[in-house]
FILO-990785 format. One record per residue (C-alpha): x, y, z. Coordinates in nm, 4 decimals. Layout:
# FILO-990785
<roti x="X" y="Y" z="Z"/>
...
# end
This chain:
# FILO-990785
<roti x="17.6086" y="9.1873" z="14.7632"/>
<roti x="17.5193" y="9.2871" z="15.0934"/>
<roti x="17.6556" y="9.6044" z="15.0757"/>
<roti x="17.4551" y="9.7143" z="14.7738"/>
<roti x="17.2128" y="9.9587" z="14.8397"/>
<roti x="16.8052" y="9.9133" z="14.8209"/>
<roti x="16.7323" y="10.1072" z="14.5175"/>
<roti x="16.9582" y="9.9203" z="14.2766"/>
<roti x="16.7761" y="9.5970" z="14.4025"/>
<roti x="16.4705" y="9.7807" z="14.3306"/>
<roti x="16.6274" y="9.9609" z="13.9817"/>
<roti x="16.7178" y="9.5949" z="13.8687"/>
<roti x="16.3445" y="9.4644" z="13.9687"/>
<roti x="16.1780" y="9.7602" z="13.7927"/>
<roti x="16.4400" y="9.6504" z="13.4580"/>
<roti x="16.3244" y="9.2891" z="13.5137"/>
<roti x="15.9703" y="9.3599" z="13.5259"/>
<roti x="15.9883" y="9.6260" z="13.2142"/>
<roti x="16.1854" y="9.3456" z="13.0336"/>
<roti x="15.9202" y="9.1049" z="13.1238"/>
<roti x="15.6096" y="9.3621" z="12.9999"/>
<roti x="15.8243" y="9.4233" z="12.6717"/>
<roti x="15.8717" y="9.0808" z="12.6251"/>
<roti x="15.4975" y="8.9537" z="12.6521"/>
<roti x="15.1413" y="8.9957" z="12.5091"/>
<roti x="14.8493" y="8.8294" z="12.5005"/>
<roti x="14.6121" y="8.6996" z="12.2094"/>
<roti x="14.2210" y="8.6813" z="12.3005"/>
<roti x="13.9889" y="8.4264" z="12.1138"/>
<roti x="13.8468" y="8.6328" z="11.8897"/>
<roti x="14.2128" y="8.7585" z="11.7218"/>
<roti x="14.5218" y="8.6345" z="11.5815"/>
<roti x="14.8810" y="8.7739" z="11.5891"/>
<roti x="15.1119" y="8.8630" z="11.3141"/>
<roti x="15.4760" y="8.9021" z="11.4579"/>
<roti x="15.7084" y="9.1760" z="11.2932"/>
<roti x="16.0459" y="9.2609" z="11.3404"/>
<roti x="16.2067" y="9.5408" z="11.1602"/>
<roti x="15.8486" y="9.5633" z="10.9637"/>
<roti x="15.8359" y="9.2042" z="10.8328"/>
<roti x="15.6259" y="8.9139" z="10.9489"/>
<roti x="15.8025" y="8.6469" z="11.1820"/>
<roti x="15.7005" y="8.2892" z="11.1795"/>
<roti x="15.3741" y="8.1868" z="11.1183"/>
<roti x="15.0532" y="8.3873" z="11.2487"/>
<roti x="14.9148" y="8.2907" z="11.6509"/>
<roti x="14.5682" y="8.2378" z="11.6611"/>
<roti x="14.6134" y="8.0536" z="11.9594"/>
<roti x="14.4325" y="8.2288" z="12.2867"/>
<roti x="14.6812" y="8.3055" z="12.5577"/>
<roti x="15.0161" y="8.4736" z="12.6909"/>
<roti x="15.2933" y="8.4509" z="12.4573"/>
<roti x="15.6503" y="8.6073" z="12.4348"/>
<roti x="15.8335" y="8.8021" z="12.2019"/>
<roti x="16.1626" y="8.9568" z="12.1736"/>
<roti x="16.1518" y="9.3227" z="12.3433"/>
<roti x="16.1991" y="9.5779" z="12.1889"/>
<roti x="16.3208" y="9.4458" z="11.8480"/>
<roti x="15.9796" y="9.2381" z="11.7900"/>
<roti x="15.6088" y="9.4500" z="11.7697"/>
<roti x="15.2724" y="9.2990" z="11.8074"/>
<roti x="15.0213" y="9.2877" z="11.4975"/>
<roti x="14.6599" y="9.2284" z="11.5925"/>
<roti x="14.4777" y="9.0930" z="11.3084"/>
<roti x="14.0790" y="9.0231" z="11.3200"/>
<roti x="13.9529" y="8.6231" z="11.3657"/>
<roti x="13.6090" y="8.7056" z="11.3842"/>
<roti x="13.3289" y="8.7192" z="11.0528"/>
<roti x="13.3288" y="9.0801" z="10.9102"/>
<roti x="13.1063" y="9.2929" z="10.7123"/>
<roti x="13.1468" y="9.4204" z="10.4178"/>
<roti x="12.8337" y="9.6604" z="10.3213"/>
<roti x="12.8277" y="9.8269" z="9.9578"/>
<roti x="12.7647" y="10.1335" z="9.8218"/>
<roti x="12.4129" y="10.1290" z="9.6150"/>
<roti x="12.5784" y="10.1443" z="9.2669"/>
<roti x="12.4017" y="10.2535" z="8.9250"/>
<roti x="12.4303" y="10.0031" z="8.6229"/>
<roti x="12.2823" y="9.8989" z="8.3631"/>
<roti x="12.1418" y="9.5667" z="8.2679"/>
<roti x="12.1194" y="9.3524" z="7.9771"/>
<roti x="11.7884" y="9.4620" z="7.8276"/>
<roti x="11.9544" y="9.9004" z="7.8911"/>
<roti x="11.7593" y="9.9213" z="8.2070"/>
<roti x="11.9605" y="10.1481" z="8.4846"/>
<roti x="11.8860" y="10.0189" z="8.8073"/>
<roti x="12.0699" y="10.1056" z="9.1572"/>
<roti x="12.2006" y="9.8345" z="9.2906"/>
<roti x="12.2596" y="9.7485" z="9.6717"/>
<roti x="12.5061" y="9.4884" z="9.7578"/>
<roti x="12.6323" y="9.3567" z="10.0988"/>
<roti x="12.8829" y="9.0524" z="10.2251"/>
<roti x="13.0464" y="8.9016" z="10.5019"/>
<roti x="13.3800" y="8.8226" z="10.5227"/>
<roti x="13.7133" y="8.7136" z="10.7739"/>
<roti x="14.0425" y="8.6743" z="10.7504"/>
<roti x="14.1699" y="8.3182" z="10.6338"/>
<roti x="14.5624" y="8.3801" z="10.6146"/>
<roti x="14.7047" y="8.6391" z="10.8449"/>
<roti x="15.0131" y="8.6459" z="10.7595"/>
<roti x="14.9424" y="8.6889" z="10.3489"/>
<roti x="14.6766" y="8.9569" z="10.4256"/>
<roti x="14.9345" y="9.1439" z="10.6555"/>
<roti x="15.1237" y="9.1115" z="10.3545"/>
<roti x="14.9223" y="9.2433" z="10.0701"/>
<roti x="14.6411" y="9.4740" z="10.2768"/>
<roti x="14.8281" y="9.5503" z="10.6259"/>
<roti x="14.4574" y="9.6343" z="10.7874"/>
<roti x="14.0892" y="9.6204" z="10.7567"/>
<roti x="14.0727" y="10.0004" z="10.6074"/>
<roti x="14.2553" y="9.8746" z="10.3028"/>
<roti x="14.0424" y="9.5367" z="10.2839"/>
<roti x="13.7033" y="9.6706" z="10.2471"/>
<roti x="13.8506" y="9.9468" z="9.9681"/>
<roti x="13.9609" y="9.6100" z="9.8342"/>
<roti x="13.6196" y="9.4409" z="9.8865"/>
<roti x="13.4905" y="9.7560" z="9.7126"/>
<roti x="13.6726" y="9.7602" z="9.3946"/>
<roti x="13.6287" y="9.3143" z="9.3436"/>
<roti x="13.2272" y="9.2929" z="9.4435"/>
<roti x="13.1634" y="9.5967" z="9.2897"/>
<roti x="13.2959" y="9.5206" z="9.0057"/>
<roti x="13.1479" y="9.1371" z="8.9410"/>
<roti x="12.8532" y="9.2455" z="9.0792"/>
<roti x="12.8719" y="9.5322" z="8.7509"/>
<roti x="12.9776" y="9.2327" z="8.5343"/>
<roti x="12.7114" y="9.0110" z="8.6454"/>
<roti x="12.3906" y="9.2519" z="8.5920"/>
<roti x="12.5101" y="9.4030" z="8.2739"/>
<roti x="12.4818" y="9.0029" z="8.1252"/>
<roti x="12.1406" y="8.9641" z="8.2470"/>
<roti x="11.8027" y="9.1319" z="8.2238"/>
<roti x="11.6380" y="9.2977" z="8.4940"/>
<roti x="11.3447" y="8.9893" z="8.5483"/>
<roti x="11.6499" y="8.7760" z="8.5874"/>
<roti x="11.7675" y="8.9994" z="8.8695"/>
<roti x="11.4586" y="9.1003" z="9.0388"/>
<roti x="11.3190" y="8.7064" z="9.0325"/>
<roti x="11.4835" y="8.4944" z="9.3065"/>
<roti x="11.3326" y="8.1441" z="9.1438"/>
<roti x="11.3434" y="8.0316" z="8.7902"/>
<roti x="11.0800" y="7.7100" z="8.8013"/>
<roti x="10.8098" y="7.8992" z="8.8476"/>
<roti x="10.5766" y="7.8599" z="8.5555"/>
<roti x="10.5016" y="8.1732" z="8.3118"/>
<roti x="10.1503" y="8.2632" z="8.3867"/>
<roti x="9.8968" y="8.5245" z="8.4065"/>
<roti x="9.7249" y="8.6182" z="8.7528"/>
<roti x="9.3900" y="8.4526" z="8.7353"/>
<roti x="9.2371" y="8.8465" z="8.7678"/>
<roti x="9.4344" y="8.8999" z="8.4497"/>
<roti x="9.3420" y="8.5750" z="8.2389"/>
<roti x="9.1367" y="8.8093" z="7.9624"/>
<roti x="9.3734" y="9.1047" z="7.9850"/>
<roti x="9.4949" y="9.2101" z="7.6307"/>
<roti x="9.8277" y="9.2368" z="7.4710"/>
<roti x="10.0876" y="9.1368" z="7.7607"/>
<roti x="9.9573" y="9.2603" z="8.0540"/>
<roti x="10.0258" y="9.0328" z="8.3960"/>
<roti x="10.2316" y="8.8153" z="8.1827"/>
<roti x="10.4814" y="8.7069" z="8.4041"/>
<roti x="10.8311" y="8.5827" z="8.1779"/>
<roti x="11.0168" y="8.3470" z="8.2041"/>
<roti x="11.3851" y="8.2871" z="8.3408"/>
<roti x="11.6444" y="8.1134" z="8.3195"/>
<roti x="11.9300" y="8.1932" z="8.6497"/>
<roti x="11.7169" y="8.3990" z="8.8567"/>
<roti x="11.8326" y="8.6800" z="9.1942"/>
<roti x="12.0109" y="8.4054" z="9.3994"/>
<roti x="12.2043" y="8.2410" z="9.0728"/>
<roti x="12.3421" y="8.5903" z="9.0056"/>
<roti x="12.4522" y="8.6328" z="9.3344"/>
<roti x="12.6067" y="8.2662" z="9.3444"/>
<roti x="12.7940" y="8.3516" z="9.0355"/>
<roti x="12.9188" y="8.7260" z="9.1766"/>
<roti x="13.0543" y="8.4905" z="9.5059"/>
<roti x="13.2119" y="8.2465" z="9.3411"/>
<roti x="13.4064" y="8.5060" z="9.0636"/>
<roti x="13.4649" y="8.7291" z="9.3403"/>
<roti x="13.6097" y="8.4843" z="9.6205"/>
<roti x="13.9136" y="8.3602" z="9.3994"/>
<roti x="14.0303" y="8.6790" z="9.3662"/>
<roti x="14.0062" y="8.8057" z="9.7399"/>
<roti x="14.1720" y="8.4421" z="9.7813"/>
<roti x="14.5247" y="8.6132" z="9.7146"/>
<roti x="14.4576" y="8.8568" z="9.9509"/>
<roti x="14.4520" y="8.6377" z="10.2213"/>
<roti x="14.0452" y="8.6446" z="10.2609"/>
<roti x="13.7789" y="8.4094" z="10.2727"/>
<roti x="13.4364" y="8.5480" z="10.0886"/>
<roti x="13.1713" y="8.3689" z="10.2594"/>
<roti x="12.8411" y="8.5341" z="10.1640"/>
<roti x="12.7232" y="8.8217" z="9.8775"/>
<roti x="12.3835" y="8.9124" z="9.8807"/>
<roti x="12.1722" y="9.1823" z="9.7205"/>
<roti x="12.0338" y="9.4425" z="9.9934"/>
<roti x="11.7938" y="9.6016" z="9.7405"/>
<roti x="11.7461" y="9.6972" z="9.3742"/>
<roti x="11.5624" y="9.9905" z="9.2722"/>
<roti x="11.5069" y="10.1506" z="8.9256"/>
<roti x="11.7441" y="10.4923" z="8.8433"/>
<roti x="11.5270" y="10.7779" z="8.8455"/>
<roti x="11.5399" y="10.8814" z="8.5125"/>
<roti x="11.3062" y="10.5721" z="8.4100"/>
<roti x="11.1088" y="10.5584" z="8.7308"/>
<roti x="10.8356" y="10.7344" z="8.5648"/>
<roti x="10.8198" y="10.5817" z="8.3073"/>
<roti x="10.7779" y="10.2501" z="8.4606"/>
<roti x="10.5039" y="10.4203" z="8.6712"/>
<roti x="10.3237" y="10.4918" z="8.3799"/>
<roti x="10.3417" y="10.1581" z="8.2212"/>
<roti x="10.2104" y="9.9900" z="8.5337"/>
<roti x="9.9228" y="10.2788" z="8.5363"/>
<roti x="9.8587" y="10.2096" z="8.1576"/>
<roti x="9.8562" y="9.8295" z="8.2689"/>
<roti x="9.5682" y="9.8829" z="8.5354"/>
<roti x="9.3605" y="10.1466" z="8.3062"/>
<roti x="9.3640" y="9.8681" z="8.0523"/>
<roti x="9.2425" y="9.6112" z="8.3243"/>
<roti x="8.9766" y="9.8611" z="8.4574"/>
<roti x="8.8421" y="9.9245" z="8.0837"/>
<roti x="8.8156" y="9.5911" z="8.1190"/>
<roti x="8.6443" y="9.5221" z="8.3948"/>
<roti x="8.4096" y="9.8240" z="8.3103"/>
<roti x="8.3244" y="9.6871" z="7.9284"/>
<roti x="8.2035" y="9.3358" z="8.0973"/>
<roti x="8.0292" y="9.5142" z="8.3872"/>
<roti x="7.8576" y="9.7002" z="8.1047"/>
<roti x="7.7605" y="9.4145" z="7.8977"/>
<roti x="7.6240" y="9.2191" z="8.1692"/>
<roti x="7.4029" y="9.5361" z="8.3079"/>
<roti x="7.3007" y="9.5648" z="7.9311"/>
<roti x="7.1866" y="9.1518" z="7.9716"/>
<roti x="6.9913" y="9.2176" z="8.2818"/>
<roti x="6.8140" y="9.5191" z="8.1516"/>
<roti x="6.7647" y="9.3236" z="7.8494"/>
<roti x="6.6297" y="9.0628" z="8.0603"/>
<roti x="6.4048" y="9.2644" z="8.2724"/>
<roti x="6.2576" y="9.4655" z="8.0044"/>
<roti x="6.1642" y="9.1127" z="7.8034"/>
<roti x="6.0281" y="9.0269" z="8.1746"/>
<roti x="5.8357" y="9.3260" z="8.2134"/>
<roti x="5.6912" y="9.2901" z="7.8585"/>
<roti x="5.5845" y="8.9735" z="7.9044"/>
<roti x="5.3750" y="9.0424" z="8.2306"/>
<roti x="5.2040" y="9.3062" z="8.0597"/>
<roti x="5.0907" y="9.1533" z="7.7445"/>
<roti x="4.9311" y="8.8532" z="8.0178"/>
<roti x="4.7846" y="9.1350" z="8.2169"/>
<roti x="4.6421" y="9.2661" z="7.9138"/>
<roti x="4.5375" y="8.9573" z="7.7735"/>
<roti x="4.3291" y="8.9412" z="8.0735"/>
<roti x="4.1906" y="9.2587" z="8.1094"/>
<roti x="4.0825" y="9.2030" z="7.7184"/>
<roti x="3.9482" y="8.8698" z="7.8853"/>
<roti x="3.7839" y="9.0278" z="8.1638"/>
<roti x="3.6097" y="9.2957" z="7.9750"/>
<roti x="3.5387" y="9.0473" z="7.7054"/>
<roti x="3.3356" y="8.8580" z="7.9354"/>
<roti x="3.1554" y="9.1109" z="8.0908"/>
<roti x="3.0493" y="9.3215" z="7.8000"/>
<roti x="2.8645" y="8.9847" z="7.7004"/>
<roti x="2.6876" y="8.9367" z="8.0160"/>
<roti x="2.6001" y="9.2997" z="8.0237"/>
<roti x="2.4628" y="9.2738" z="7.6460"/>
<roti x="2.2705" y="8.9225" z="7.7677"/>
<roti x="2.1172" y="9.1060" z="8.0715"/>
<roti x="1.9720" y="9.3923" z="7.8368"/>
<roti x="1.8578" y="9.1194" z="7.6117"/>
<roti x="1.6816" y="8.9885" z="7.8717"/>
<roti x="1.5482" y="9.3350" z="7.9978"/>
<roti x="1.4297" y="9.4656" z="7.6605"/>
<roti x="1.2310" y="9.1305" z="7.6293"/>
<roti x="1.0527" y="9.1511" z="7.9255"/>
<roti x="0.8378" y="9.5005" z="7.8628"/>
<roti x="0.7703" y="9.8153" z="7.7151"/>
<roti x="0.8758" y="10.0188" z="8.0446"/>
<roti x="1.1908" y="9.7844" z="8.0564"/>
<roti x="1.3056" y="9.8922" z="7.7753"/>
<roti x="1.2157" y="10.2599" z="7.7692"/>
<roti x="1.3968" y="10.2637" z="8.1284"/>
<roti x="1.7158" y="10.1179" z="7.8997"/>
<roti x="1.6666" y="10.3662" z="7.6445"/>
<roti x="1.6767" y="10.6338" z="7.9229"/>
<roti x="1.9770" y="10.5460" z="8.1173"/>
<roti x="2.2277" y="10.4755" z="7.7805"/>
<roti x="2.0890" y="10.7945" z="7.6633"/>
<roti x="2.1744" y="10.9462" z="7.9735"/>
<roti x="2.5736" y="10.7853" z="7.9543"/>
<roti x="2.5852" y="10.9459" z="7.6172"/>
<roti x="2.4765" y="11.3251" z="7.7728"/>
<roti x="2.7681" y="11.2326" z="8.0185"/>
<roti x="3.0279" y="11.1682" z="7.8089"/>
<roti x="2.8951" y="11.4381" z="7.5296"/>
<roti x="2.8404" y="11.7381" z="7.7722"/>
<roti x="3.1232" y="11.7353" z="7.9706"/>
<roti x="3.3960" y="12.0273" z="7.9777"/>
<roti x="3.3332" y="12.2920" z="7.7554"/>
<roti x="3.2012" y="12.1088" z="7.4998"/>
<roti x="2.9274" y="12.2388" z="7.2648"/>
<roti x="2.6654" y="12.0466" z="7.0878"/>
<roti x="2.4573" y="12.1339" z="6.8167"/>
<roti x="2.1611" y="11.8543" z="6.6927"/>
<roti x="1.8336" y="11.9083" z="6.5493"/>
<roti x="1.4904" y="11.8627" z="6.7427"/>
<roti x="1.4566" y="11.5668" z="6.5506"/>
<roti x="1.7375" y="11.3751" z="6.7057"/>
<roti x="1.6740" y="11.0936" z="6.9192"/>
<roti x="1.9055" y="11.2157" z="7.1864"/>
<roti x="1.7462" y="11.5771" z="7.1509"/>
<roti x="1.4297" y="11.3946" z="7.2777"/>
<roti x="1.4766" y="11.3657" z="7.6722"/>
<roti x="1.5376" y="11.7372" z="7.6409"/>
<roti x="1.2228" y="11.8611" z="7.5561"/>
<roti x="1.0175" y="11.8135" z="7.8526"/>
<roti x="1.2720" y="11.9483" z="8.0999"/>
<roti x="1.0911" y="12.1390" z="8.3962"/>
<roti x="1.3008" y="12.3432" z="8.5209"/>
<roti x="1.3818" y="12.2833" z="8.8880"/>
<roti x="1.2817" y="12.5460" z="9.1227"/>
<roti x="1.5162" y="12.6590" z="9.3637"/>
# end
């Protein structure tokens, strides 16, 4: 032994330590091992964290996730039970529960979520085209079927709000639970399916554009009619108002004028009873109203000398200038 030479001490260390590298792996926490010889699983799975050995060479290491995984859907279009297309948007998270049968039946993750793909897609097809669209849009189903309070004296329909019986998070219970005893054989555990979002195809987009604009024009006629008829009350009202002041102001000016033509006739009562002159002055100055009110404008008068009007006329000097 002494006589053997350095490098085939170092030539057997370098086999040793090759051997040894071969021979060993490691598994972190957040994996699990499948071991295969010749292609096939040996023993059970290792999900234990640590260093481990294998046979070299004969035995390969088969790393296998432990962690939750997601699975995110393609938006979909199908139809539901009342023939309205909708796209649907569908996501889940899911991990490996048996190691050894999903090495089995998917060998990796690629082949799981094309697997994931053709099961959720599928219920989740199943599960709309046996319900309407309010029962997929409507996440609870006690909520009582009743107008908005804006909408209480809307015709027809409008703001109606149906009611359900499952509701959004009932259909996506039911997609899970069809859905997860299938994947079951495959070695994985289906812990969550949710809807990311649902929106309407676009061949019937517009038309449910136009229904909600029909909705609101029949709310603003509304709204306009009952504006009108209460502007049509308070014009009503103001003009019955306005009548009413009027016919008391006029009742007394009539009062008013009543009153005073009486104590002007009593005061030229009085005046024509007291004298001659008195009442010649009277005679003078109503005489003088009526030329007013007769020869104003371009009127033109014709009387006879004989008139009793004509009579302050004839002894007009003319006034010299």
């Amino acid at each position: 032994m002494k006589n053997l030479p350095l490098s085939v001490f170092v030539g057997v260390g370098v086999l040793a330590l090759f051997l040894l590298y071969n021979a060993s792996y490691s598994v972190h926490e957040t994996e699990q091992v499948i071991i295969t010889q010749f292609g096939k699983p040996v023993g059970d799975p290792i999900s234990e964290a640590g260093l481990h050995l294998k046979l070299p060479f004969v035995q390969d290491v088969t790393r296998i996730e432990k962690r939750i995984l997601e699975w995110d859907g393609r938006p979909n279009e199908m139809p539901t039970k009342d023939k309205t297309y909708i796209v649907v948007d569908t996501f889940g998270r899911w991990r490996i529960e048996d190691a050894k049968q999903f090495y089995l039946r998917l060998r990796d993750e690629r082949s799981a979520q094309s697997r994931l793909d053709d099961i959720l897609g599928s219920e989740t097809r199943n599960a709309i085209a046996k319900h309407k669209l309010i029962e997929v849009i409507r996440t609870t189903k006690d909520r009582v079927p009743d107008r908005d309070a804006a909408l209480v004296d809307a015709p027809g329909n409008v703001g109606v709000l149906y009611p359900i019986t499952k509701g959004r998070a009932s259909i996506e219970n039911e997609i899970f639970e069809k859905a997860a005893g299938k994947l079951n054989d495959f070695g994985i555990e289906l812990l969550d399916v949710r809807f990311k979002r649902i929106n309407y195809n676009e061949s019937v987009q517009q038309r449910i554009y136009d229904r909600m604009i029909s909705e609101r024009q029949q709310i603003a006629e509304r709204f306009r009619s009952e504006g009108e008829g209460e502007a049509a009350k308070i014009i009503g009202k103001k003009e019955r108002d306005l009548l009413e002041i009027e016919s008391e102001a006029y009742k007394r000016v009539q009062e008013i004028q009543g009153a005073a033509d009486a104590e002007a006739t009593e005061i030229y009562a009085s005046a024509y009873n007291q004298s001659k002159d008195s009442v010649a002055f009277y005679e003078f100055i109503k005489t003088m109203e009526t030329y007013q009110k007769m020869l104003g404008g371009d009127s033109t008068l014709i009387m006879t000398t004989d008139s009793d009007i004509f009579k302050f006329l004839k002894n007009v000097n003319p006034v010299s200038k």
